[in-house]
N, C-alpha and C positions, 0 to 999 in steps of 0.2 A: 275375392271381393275386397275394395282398397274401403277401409275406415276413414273418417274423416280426422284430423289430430285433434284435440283438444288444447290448445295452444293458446296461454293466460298471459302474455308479455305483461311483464310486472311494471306496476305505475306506483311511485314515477321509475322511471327507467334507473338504469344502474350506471355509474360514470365507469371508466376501466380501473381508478386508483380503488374503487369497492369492493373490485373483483380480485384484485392484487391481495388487499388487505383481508377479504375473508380468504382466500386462499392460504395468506401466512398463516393465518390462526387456525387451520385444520380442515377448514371446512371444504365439503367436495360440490363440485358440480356433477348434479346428475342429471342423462340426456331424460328426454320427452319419452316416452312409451310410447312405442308406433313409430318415434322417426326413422326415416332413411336416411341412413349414409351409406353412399356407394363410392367403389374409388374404380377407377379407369387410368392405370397406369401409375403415375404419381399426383394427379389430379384428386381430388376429395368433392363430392355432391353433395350438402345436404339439403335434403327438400327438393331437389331438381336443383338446388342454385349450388354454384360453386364457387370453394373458398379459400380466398386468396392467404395466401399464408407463407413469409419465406422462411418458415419453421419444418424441416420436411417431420421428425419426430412428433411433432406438434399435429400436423395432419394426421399421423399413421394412428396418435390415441386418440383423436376426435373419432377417427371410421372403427378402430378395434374396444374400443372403453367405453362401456356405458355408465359410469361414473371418475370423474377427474379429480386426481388431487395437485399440490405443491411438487410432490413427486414426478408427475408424468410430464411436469415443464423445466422442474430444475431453475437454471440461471438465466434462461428464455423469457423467463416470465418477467424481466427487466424489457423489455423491448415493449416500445410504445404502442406500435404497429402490432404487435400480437393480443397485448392488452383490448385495442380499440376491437380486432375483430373477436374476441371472447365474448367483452362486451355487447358485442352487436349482436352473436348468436344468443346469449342468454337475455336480451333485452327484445330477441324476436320469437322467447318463448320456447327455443330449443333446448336448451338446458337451462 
C-alpha cells in the first residue's frame, strides 16, 4: 500500500547560503519519513525525479543517509551548484 508524504516545504523557502551556514554550525538535515530514494546505476531518484548532482559522493549519501551533516560533504559543500540543489530538495520538503 503506497502512503501519501506528508511534505511541509518551509515558507519562506530557504536560500542555499542558509543551508551552508546551518550545516557549518552542526546542524543536520534529516530526510522526509516515507521518501524514496532509489538509485539505478549511478543515477539517484528522489520522489520519481532525478537529481542532478556533479557530486557523485554527494548522491551516494542523499540515497544511503537518512540524516546529513558537514561531514558527508566536506569541501563539496563550497560549490554553488550543490548548494542550490540541497536547497531545492529541502525547500521541496524532502529534507
Amino acid at each position: 500500500m503506497r502512503h501519501e508524504l506528508d511534505i511541509a516545504p518551509p515558507e519562506p523557502p530557504y536560500q542555499p547560503d542558509e543551508i551552508y551556514d546551518a550545516l557549518q554550525q552542526g546542524d543536520l538535515l534529516a530526510r522526509l519519513g516515507g521518501l524514496r530514494v532509489l538509485t539505478i546505476g549511478d543515477a539517484v531518484f528522489v520522489n520519481g525525479e532525478r537529481v542532478e548532482c556533479s557530486q557523485p559522493e554527494v548522491l551516494k549519501a542523499l540515497a544511503h543517509r537518512h540524516t546529513l551533516s558537514l561531514a558527508d560533504f566536506g569541501k563539496v559543500l563550497d560549490d554553488p551548484s550543490l548548494l542550490a540543489q540541497l536547497a531545492a530538495l529541502v525547500n521541496a520538503g524532502y529534507w
